[in-house]
Z-matrix of the N, CA and C atoms (Angstrom, degrees):
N
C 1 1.458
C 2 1.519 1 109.86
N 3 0.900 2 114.96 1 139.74
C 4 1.804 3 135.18 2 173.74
C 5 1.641 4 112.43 3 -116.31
N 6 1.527 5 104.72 4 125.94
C 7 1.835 6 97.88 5 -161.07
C 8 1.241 7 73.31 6 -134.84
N 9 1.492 8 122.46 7 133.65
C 10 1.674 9 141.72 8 -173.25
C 11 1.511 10 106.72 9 -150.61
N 12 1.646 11 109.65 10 117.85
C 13 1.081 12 131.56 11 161.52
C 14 1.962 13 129.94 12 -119.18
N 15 1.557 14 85.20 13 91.89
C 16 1.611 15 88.68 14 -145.11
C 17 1.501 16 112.99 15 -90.67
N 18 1.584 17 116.76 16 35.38
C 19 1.337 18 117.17 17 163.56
C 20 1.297 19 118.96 18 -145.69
N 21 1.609 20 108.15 19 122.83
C 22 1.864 21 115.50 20 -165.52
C 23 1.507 22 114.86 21 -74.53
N 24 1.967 23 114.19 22 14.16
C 25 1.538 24 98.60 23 -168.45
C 26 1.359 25 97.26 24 -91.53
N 27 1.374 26 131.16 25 -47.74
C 28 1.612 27 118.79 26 -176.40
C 29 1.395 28 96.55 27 -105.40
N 30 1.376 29 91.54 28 177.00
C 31 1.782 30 120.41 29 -176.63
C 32 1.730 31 106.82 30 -90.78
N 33 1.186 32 114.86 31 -21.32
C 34 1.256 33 127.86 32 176.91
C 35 1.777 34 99.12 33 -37.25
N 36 1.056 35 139.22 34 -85.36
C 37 1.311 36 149.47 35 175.75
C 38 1.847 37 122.16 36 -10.18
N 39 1.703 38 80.19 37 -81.56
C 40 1.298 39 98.42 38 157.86
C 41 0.950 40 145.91 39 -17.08
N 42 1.812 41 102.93 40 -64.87
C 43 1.573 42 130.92 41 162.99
C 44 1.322 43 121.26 42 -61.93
N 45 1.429 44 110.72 43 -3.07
C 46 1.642 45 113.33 44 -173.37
C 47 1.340 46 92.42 45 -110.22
N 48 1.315 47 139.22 46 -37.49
C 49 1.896 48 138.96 47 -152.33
C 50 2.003 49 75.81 48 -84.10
N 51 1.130 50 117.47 49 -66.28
C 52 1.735 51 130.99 50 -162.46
C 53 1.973 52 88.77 51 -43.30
N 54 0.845 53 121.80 52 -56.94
C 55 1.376 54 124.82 53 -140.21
C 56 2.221 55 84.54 54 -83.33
N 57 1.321 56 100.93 55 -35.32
C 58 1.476 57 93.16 56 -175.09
C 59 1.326 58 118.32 57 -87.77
N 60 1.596 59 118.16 58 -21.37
C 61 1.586 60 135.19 59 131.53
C 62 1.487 61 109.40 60 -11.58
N 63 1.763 62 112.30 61 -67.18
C 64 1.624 63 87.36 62 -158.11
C 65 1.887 64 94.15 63 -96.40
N 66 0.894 65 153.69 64 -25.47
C 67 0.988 66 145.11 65 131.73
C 68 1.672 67 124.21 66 32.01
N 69 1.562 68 91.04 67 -89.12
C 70 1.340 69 140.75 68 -160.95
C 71 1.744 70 90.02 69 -66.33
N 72 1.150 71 96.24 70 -69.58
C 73 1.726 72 123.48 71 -167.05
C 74 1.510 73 96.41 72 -28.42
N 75 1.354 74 115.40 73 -54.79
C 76 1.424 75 120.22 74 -133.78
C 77 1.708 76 96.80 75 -78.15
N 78 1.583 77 107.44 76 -8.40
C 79 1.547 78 123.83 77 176.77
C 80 1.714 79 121.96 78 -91.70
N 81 1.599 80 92.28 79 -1.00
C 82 1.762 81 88.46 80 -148.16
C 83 1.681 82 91.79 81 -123.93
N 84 1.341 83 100.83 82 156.25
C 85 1.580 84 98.69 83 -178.29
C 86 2.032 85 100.34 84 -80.40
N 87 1.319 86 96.90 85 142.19
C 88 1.720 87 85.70 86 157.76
C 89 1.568 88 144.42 87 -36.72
N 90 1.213 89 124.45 88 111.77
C 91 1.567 90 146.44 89 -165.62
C 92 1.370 91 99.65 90 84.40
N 93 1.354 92 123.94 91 21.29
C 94 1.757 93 105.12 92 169.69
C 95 1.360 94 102.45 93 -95.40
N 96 0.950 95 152.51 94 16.11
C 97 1.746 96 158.07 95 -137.11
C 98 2.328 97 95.43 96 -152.12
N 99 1.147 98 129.15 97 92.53
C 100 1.584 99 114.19 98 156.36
C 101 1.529 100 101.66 99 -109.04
N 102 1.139 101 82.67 100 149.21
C 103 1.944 102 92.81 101 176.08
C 104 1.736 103 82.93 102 -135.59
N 105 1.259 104 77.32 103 145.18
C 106 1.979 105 106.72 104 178.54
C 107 1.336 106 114.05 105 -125.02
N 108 1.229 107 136.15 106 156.49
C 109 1.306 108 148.62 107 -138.74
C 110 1.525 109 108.42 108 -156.72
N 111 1.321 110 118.72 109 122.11
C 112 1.739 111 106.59 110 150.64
C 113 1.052 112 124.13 111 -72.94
N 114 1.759 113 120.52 112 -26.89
C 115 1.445 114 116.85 113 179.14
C 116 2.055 115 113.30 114 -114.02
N 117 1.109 116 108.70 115 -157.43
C 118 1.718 117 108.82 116 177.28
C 119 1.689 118 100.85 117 -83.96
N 120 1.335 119 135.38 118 119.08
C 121 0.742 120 159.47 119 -175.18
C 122 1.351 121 125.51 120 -120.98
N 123 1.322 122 144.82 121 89.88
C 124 1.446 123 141.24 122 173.70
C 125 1.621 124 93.12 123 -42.04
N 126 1.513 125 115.05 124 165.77
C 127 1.156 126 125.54 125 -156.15
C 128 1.384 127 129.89 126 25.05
N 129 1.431 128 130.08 127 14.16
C 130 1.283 129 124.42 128 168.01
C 131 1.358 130 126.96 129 -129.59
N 132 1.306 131 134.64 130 170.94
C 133 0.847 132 162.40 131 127.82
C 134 1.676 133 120.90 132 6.50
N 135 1.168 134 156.52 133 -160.23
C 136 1.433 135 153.40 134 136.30
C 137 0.948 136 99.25 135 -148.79
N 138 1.301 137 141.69 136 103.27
C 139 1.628 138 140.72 137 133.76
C 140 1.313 139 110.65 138 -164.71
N 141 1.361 140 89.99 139 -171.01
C 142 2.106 141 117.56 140 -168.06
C 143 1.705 142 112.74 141 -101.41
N 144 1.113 143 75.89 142 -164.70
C 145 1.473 144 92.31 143 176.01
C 146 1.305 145 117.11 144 -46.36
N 147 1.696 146 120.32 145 -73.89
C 148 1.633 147 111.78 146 161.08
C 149 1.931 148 131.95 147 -18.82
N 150 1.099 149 101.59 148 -48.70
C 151 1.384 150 122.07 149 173.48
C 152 1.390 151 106.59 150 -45.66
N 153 1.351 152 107.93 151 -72.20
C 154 1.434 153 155.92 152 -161.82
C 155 2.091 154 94.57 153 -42.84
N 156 1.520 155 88.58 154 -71.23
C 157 1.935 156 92.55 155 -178.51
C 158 1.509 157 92.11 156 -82.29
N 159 1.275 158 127.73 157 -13.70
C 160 1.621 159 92.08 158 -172.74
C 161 1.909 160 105.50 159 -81.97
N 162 1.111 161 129.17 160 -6.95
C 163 1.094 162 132.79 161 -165.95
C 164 1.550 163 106.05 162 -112.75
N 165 1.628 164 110.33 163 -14.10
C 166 1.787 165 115.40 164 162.59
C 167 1.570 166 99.49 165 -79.48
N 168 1.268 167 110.61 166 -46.29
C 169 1.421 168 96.41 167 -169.75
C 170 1.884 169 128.73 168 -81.97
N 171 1.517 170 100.41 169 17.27
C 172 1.570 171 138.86 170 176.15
C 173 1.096 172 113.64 171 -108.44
N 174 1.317 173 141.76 172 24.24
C 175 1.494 174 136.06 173 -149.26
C 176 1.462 175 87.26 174 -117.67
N 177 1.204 176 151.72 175 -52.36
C 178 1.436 177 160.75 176 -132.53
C 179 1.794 178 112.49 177 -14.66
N 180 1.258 179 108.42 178 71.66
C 181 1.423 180 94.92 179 175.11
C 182 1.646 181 128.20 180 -69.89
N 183 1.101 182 91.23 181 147.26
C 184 1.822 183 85.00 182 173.90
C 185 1.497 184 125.13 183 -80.60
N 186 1.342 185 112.85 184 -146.47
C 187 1.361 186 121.60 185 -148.52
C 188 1.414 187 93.13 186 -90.84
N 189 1.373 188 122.44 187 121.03
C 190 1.450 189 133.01 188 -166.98
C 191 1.566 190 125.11 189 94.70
N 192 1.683 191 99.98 190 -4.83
C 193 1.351 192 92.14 191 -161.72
C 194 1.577 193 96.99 192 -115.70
N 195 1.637 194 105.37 193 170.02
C 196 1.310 195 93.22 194 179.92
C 197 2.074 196 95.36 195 -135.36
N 198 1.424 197 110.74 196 -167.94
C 199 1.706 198 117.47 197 167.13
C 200 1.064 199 107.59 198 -113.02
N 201 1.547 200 118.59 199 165.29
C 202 1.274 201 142.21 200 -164.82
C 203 1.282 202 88.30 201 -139.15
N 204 1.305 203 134.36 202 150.93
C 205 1.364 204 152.08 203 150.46
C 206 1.677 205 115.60 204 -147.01
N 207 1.532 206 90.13 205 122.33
C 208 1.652 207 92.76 206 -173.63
C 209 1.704 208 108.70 207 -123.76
N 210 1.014 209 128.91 208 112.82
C 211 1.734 210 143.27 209 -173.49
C 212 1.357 211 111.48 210 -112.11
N 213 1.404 212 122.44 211 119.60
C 214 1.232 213 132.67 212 -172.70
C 215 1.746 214 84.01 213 -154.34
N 216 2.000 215 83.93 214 128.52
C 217 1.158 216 97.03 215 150.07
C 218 1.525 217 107.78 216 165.57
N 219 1.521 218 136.20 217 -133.86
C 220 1.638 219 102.74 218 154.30
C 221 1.312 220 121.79 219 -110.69
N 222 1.422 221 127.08 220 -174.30
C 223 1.374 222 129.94 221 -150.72
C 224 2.042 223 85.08 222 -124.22
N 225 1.388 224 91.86 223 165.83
C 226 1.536 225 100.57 224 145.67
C 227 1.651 226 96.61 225 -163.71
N 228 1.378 227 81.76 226 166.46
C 229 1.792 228 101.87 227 -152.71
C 230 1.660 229 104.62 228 -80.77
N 231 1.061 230 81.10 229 147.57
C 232 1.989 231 99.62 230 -174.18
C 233 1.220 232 95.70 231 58.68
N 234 1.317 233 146.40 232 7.60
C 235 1.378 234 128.62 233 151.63
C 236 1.815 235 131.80 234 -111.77
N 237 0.911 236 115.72 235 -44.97
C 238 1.395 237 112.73 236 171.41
C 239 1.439 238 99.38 237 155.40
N 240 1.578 239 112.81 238 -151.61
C 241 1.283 240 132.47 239 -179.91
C 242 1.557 241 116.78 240 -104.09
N 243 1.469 242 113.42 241 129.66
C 244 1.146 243 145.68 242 -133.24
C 245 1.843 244 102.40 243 -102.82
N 246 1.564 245 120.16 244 69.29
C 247 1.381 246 105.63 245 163.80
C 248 1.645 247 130.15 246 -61.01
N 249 1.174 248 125.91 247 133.64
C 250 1.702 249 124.43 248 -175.24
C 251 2.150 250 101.59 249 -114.34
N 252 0.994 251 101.36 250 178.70
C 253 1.669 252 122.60 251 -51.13
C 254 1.109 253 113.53 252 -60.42
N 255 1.794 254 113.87 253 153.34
C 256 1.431 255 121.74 254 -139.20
C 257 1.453 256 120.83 255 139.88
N 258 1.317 257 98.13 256 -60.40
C 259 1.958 258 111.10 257 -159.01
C 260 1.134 259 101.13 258 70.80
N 261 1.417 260 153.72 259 20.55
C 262 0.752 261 117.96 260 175.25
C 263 1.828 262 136.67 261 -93.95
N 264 1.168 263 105.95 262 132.92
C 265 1.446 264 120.73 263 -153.84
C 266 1.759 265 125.76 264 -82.91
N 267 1.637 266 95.22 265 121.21
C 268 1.600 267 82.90 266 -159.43
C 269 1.476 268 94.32 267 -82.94
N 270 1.406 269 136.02 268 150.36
C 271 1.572 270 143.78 269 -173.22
C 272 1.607 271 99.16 270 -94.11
N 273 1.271 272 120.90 271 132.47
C 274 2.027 273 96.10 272 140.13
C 275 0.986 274 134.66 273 -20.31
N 276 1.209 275 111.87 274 -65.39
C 277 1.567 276 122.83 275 -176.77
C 278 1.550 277 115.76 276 -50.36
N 279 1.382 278 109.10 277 -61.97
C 280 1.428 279 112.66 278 163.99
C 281 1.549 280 110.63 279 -58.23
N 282 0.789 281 126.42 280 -26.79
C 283 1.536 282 108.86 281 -177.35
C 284 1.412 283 118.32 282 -85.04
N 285 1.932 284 109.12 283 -36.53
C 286 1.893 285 120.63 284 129.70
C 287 1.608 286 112.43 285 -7.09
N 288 1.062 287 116.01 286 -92.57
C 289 1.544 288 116.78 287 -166.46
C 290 1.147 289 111.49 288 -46.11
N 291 1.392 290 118.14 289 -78.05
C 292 1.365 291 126.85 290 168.84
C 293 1.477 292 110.13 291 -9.09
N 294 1.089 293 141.50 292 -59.32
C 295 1.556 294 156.41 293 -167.05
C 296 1.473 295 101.63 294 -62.13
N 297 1.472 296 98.57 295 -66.52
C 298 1.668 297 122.58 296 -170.53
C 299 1.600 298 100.84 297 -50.31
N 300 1.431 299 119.25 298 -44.38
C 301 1.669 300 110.68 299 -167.25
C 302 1.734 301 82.47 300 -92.12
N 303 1.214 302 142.33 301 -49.41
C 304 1.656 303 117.99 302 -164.26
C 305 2.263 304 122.22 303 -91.43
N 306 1.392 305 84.10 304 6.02
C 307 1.525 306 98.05 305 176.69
C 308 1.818 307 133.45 306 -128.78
N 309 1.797 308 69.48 307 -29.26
C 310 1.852 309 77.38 308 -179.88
C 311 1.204 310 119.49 309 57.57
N 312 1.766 311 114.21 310 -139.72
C 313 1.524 312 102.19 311 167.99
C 314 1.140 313 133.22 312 -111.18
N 315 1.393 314 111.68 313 32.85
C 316 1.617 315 149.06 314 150.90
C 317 1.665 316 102.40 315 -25.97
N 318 1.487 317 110.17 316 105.55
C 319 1.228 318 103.86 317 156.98
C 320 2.019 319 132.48 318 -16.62
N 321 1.194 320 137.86 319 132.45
C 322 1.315 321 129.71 320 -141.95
C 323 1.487 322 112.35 321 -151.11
N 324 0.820 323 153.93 322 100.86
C 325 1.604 324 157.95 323 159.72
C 326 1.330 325 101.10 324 -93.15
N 327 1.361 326 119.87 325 133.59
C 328 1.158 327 132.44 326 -173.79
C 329 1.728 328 103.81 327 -144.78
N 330 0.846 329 104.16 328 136.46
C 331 2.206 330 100.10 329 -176.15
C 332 1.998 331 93.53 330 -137.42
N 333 1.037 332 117.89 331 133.28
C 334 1.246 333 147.16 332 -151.60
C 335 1.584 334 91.29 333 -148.37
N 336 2.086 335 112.57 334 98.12
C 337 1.105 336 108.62 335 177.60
C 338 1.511 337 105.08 336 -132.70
N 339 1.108 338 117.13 337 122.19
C 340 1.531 339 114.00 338 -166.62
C 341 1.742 340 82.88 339 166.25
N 342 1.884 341 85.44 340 157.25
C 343 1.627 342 108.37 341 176.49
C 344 1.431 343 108.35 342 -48.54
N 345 1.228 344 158.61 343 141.02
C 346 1.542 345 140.86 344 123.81
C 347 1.644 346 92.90 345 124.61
N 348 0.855 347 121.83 346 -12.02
C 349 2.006 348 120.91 347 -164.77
C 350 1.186 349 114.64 348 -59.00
N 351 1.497 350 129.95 349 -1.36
C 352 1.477 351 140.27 350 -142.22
C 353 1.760 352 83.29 351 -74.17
N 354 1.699 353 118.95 352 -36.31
C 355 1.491 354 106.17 353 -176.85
C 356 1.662 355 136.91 354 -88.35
N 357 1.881 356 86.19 355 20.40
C 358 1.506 357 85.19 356 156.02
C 359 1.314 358 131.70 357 -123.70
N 360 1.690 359 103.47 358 50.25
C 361 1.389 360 137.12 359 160.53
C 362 1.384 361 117.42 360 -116.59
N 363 1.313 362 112.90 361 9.72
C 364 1.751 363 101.14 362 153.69
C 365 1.707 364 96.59 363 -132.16
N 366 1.647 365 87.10 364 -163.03
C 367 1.331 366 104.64 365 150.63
C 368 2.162 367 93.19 366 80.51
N 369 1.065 368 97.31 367 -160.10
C 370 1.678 369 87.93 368 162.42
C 371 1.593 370 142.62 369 -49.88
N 372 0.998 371 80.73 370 -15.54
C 373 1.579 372 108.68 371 -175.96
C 374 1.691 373 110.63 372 -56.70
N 375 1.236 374 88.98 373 -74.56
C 376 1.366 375 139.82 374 147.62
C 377 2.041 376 121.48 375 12.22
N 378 1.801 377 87.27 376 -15.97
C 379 1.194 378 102.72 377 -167.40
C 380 1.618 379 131.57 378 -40.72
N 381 1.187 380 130.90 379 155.09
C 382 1.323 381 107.33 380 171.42
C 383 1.705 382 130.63 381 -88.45
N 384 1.045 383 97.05 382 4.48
C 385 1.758 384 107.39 383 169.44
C 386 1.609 385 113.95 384 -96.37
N 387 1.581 386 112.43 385 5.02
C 388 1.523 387 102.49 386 -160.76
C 389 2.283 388 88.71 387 -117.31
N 390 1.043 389 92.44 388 149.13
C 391 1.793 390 97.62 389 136.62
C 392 1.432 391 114.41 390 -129.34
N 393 1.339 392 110.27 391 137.42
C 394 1.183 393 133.00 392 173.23
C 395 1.703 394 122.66 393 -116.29
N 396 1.140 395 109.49 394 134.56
C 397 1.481 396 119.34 395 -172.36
C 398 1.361 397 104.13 396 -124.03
N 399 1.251 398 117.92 397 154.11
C 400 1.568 399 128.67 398 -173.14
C 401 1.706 400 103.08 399 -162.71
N 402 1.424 401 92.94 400 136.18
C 403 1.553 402 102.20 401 -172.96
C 404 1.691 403 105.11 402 -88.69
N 405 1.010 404 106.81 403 34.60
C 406 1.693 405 108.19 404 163.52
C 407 1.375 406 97.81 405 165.27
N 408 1.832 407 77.58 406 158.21
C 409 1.723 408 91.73 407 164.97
C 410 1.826 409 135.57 408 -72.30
N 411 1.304 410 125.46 409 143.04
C 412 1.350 411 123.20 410 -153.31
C 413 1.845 412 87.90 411 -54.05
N 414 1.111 413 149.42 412 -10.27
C 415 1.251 414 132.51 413 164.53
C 416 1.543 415 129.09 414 -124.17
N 417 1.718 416 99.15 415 36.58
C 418 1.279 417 93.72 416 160.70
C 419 1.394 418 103.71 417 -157.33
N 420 1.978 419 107.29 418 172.86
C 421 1.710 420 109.31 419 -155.59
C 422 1.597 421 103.08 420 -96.20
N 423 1.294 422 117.15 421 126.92
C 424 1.445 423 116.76 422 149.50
C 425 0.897 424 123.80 423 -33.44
N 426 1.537 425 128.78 424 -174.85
C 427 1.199 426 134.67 425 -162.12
C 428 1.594 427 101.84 426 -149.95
N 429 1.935 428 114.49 427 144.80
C 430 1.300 429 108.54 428 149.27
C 431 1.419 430 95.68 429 105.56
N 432 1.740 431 120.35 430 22.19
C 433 1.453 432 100.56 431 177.92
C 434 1.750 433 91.47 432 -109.68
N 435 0.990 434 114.54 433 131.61
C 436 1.568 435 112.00 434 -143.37
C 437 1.503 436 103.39 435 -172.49
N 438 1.072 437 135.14 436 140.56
C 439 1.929 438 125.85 437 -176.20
C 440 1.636 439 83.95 438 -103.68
N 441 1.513 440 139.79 439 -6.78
C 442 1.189 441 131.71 440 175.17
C 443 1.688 442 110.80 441 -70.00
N 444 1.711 443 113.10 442 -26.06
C 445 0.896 444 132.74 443 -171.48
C 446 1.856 445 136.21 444 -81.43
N 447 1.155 446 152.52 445 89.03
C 448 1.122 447 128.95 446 159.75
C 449 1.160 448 155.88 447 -39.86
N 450 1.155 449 115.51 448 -29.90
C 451 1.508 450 110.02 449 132.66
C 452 1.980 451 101.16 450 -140.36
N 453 1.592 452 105.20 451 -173.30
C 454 1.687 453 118.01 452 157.05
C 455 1.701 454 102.16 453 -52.81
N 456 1.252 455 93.48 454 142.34
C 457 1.480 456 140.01 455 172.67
C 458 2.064 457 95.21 456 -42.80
N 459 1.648 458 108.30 457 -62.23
C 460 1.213 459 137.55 458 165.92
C 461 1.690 460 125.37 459 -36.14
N 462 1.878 461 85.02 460 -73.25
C 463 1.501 462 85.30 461 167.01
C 464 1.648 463 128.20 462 -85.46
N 465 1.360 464 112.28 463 6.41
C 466 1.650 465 98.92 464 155.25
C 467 1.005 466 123.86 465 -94.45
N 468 1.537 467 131.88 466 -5.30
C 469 1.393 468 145.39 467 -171.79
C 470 1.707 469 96.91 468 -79.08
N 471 1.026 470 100.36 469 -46.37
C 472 1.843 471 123.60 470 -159.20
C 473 1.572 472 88.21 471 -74.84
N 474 1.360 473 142.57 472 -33.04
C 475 1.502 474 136.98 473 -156.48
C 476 1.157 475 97.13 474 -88.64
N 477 2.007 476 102.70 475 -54.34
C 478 1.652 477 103.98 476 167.59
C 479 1.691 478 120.75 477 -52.88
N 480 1.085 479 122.49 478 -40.03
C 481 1.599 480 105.49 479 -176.41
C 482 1.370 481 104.61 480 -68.45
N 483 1.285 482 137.52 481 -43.81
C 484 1.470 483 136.87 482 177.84
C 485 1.646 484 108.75 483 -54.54
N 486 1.187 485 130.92 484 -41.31
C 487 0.999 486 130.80 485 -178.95
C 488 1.816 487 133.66 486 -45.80
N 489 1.941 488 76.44 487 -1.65
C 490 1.798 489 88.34 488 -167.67
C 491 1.414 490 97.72 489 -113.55
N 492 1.434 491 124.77 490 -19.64
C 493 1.384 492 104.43 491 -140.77
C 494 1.184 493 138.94 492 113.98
N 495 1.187 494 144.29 493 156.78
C 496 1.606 495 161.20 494 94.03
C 497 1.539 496 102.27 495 140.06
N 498 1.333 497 102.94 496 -127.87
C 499 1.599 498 114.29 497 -163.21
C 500 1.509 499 102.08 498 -89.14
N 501 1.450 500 112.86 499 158.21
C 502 1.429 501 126.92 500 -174.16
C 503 2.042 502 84.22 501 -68.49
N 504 0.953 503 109.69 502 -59.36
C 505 1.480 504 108.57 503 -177.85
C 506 1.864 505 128.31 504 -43.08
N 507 1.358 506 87.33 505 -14.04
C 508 1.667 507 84.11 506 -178.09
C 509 2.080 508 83.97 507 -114.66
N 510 0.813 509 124.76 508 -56.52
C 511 1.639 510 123.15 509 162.38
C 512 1.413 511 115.36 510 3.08
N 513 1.169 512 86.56 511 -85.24
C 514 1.750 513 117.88 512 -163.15
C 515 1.627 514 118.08 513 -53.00
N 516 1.650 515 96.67 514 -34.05
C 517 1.763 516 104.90 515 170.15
C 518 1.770 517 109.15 516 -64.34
N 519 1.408 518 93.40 517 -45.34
C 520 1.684 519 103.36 518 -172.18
C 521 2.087 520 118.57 519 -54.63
N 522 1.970 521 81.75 520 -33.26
C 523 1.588 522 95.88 521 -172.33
C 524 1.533 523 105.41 522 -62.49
N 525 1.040 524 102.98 523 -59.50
C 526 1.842 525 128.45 524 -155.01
C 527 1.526 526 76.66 525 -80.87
N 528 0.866 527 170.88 526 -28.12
C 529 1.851 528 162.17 527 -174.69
C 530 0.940 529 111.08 528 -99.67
N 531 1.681 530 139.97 529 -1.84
C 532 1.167 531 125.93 530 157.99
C 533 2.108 532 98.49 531 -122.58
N 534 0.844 533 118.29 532 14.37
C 535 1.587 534 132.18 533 148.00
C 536 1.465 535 91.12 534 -63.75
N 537 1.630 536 124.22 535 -100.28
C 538 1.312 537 138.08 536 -160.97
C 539 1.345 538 109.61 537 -45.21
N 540 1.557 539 121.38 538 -16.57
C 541 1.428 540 122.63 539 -171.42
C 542 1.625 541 90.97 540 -80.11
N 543 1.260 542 107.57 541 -55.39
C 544 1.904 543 114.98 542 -138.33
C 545 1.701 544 86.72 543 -84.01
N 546 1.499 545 115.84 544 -26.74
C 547 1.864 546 95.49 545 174.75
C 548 1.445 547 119.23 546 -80.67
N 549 1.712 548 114.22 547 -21.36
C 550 1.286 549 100.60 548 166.98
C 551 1.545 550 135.56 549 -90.12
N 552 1.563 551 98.12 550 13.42
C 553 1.639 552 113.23 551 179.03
C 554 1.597 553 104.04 552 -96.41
N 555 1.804 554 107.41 553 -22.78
C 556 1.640 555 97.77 554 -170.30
C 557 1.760 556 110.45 555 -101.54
N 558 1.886 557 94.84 556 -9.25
C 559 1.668 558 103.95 557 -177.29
C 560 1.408 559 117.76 558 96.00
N 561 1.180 560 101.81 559 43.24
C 562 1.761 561 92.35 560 -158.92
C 563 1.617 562 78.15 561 -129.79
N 564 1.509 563 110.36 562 147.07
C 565 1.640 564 131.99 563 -155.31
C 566 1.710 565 114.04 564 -161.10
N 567 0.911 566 133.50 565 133.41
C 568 1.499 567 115.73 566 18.51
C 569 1.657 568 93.07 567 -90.49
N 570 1.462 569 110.13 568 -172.85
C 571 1.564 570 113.94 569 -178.15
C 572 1.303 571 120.62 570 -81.44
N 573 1.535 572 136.09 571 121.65
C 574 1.575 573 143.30 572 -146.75
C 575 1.562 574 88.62 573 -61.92
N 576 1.343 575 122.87 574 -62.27
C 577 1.357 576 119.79 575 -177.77
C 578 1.610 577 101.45 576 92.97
N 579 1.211 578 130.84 577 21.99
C 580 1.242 579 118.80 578 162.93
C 581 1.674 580 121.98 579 -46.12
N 582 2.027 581 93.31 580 143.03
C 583 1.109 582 106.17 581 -162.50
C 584 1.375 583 104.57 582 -124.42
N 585 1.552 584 110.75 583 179.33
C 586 1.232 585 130.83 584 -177.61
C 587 1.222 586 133.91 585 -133.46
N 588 1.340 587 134.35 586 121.54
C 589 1.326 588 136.51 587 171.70
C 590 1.388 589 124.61 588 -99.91
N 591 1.695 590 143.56 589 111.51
C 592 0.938 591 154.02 590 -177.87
C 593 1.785 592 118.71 591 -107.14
N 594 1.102 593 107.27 592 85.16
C 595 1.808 594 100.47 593 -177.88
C 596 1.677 595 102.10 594 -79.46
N 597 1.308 596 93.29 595 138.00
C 598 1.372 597 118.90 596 164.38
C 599 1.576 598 127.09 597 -0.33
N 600 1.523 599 77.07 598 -66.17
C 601 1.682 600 100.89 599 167.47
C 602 1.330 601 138.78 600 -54.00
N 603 1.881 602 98.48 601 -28.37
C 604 1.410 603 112.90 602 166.12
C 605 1.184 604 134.28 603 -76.07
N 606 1.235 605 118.14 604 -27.31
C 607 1.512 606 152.96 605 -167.35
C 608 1.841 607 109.31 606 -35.76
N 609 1.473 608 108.10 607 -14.27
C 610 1.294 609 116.11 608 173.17
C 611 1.699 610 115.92 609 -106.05
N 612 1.089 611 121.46 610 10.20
C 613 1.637 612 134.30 611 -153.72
C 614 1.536 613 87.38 612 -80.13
N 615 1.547 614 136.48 613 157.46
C 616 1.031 615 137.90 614 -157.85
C 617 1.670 616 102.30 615 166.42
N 618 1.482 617 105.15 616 110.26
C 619 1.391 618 101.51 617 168.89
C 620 1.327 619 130.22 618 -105.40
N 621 1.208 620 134.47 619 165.50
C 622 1.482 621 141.03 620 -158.68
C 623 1.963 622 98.32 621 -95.55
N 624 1.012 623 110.25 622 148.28
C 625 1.630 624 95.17 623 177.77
C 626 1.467 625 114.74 624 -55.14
N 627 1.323 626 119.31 625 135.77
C 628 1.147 627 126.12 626 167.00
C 629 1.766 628 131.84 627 -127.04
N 630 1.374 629 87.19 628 102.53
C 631 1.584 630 114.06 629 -169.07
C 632 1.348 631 113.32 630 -134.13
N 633 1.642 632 109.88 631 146.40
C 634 1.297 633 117.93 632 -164.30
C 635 1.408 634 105.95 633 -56.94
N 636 1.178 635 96.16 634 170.12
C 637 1.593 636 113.58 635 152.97
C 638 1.439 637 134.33 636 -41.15
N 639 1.282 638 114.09 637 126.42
C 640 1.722 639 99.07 638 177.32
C 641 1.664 640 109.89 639 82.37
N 642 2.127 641 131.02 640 4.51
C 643 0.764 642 142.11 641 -152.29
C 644 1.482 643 119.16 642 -134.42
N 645 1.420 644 96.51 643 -27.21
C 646 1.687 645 118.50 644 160.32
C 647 1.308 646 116.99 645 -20.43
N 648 1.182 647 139.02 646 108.42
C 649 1.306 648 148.98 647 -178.42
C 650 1.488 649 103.19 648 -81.98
């Protein structure tokens, strides 16, 4: 797994890679879990974008195993996701390769959270071994990047649906339905419309509950 929070102005980010850190962790053998950072971060990593694909395209799981890639941070439109400081902009495509040389056709979850990301759910992306999630549509803004905020609107919806379990198919209703819930309770418009990509190949993907520590039911 690769957990990337690629902008040092709010904590919003941060608080989302940390929180899916222990999560994640409690599933994963030791050093299978990096989280990366734009700024100094206890438990992480420090770097950008470079960092970012050189350590997607290092992932090589073996036989049974699959990648996780989690990106939070902001988007801009018709281009991708937005590492600071810099701007510099991660593409689909580039974020495509990256995958292709460290995953292959390795089972794949990929989450794309930022304003505008809706387009790295097609196109190459698009693959049929991957699902990909994105907290909006390629032409409209997420919600919740805010220092009022603890995390995106997106990524707490997304922690809560994981928090249960099972199939991307029973997930994904829960994700995107408490998105549409929590922007029309706080007023925030038009609706991000985050989307989803499921290849063929994925169609069996299924997660184990994932909840912190100390939370075990």
């Amino acid at each position: 797994a690769v957990l990337v929070a690629g902008d040092p102005s709010l904590p919003v980010w941060d608080n989302a890679t940390r929180r899916m850190a222990e999560v994640i962790g409690r599933q994963a053998v030791a050093g299978q879990v990096t989280r990366l950072s734009a700024r100094r971060e206890a438990g992480a990593t420090r770097g950008g974008i470079k960092q970012a694909l050189e350590r997607i395209a290092t992932l090589r799981p073996g036989p049974g195993e699959g990648c996780f890639v989690f990106l939070t941070m902001h988007g801009a439109r018709d281009a991708g996701l937005v590492f600071e400081p810099g701007e510099h902009v991660l593409t689909p495509d580039s974020l495509d390769a990256a995958l292709e040389r460290g995953c292959g056709a390795a089972p794949t979850l990929v989450i794309a959270s930022g304003c505008y990301s809706g387009n790295f759910a097609v196109g190459r992306m698009a693959r049929p071994n991957r699902v990909v999630m994105t907290a909006a549509r390629a032409d409209r803004s997420s919600f919740g990047c805010g220092a009022d905020h603890e995390l995106t609107v997106f990524d707490d919806c997304l922690l809560r649906g994981l928090s249960a379990g099972g199939a991307v198919a029973a997930i994904w209703p829960a994700v995107s339905g408490c998105v549409e819930s929590e922007e029309l309770r706080r007023g925030y418009g038009p609706p991000s419309g985050p989307q989803l990509h499921q290849g063929a190949a994925a169609s069996g993907i299924a997660f184990p509950p994932l909840q912190p520590a100390g939370k075990r039911g």
